[in-house]
Each structure stands twice: as C-alpha cells, then as structure tokens.
N, C-alpha and C positions, 0 to 999 in steps of 0.2 A: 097893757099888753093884751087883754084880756080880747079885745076891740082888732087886733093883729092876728089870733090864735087862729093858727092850722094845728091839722093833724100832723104835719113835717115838726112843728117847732112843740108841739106837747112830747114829740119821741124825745128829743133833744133834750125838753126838760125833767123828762122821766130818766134820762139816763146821766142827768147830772151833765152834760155836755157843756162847755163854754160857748156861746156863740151869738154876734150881734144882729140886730133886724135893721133893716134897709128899706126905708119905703120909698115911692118917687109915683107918681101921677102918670099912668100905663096910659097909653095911646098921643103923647104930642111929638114924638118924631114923626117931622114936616114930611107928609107927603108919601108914608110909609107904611101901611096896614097890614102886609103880606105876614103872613103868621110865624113864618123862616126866620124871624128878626126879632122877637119877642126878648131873646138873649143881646143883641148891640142896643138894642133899644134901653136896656138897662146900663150897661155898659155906659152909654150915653149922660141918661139921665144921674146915674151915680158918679160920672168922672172918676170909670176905673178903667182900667187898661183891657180892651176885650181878651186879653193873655189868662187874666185873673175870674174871669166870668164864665161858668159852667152851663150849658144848655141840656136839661134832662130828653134825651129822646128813645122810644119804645118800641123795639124794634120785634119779630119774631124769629130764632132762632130755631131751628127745625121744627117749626109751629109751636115753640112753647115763647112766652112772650118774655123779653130779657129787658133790662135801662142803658145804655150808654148813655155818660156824664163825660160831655169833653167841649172844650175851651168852647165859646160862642163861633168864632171868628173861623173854625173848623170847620169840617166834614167830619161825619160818622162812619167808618170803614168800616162797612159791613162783614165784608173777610176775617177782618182783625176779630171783632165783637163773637162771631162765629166760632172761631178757633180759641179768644180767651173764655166764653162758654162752654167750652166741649161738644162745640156742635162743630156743623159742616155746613151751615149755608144759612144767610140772614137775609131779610126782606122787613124793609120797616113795615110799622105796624100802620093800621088805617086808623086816623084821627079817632074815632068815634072806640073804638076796641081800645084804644091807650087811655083814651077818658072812664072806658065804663070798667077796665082793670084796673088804676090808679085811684079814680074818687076824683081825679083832679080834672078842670079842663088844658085844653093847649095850650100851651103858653105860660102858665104856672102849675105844670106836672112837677113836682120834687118828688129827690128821689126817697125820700125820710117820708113816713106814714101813709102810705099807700094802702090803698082797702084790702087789694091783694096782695102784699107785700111780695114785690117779683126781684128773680138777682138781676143784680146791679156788679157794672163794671165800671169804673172811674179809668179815666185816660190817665194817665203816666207823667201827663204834662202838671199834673194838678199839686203834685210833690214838692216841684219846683219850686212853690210857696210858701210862703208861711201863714198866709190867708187866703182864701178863692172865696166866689160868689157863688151862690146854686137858688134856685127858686124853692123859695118858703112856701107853695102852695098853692099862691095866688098870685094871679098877673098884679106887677108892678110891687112886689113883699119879694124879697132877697136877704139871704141867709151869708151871711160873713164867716166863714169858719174854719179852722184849722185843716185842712189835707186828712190827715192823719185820725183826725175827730169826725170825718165824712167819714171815710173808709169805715171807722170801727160802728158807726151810726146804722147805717146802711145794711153792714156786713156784707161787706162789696170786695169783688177782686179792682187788684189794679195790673192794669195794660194797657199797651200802644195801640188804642184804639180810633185817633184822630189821623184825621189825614188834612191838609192844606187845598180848598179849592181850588178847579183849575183855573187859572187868570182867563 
C-alpha cells in the first residue's frame, strides 16, 4: 500500500476508517482526454455503475472555496452548493486555485486530505449506497467506501447538490 498512499487514504487510516483501493491504468478511454470525464473514465475502467462514482469538484462559494462530491454522470448545481454552504452564490473554482488549495491535481482532487482541508458537501445521492467511489488522490486510485464513513471522513454536510445534464 505503501506504493498507493495519498494524503486522502492516510486520513482514512488515521481514523480507523474501513475502506478499499481501486486502481485501474488512467488515460485509455478511446478517444477521450477532456478532463470533465476523469469520473466515467473510472466508472469505466472499474465496471461500476457511474450512479456509484463520485467526482470531487471545487467550486467558490461567496469567494471562499467549498468541495461538491456528486455522482460522475451529474452536474454540480451551483445553487444547491451555495445555499447548502450558507452562502448565496457559487462559481466553480479555476483548475489551477482547486489544485494549489487541495495539494491535488484535476482529476484526482479527493475530498479526504486536502492541504487546506476546505468544507465539503456530498450529494444526497451517495446515501443511497452502501458503497460509492470518490478519488484517492490520484488520477486512476479510487476509494470504495461507506456513504456514511465519507461523510464523518470529510466532516462534510449532506445535500441535493446534483443536478442531471441537459440532453
């Protein structure tokens, strides 16, 4: 494991948490590089349902910078994130600001061990589970873990934070 370790999966072992690691070889979905997809792309290569697969994204909430955690296959409703923050108006955050807050690059941002440890909202959908995916840290390293064991992990609100693209 030693060889896998992030700073997401040492919080997890520091607090005793159950949870399994998922590796899979990042970048062979045919013909797909756009960074939007980093989450189906796992999905994929794990043959898990993108229902079950979390994408960590960095948005700023009245300029302090917040995590939305919701399904891959989603949208992050900025509204939603806003209001279960206590704020009143979200704008995702620019690539480069979510990397040098986190420690993490795009695409394997988790929401567990963060440099700046920022709050975190997990979507509403993730309950529904009794395991979800969320990234370990690192593009193509995914975190198998209880709903309930993100939540207390994190120290995350939960809310209806996803919204369904429009077709």
């Amino acid at each position: 494991m030693a060889r896998q370790g992030t700073p997401a999966l040492a919080v997890l072992a520091k607090q005793g948490i159950p949870y399994s690691v998922h590796a899979y070889e990042h970048g062979t979905r045919a013909g797909d590089s756009r960074h939007d997809n980093y989450g189906l792309e796992a999905s994929e290569a794990l043959g898990v349902p993108p229902e079950r697969v979390f994408k960590t994204l960095v948005a700023a909430v009245d300029g302090s910078l917040t995590v939305g955690v919701v399904p891959v296959a989603s949208r992050l409703d900025l509204k939603a994130l806003a209001a279960a923050a206590g704020g009143r108006k979200a704008v995702m955050a620019e690539p480069a600001d979510a990397e040098r807050a986190t420690g993490y690059v795009v695409g394997g941002i988790s929401p567990l061990g963060q440099r700046k440890q920022l709050p975190v909202v997990i979507d509403a959908a993730a309950l529904e589970f009794g395991t979800i995916y969320c990234s370990a840290g690192r593009r193509g390293l995914q975190i198998e873990i209880a709903p309930g064991d993100l939540v207390r992990a994190a120290d995350a609100l939960v809310a209806p934070i996803a919204q369904l693209p429009a077709c």
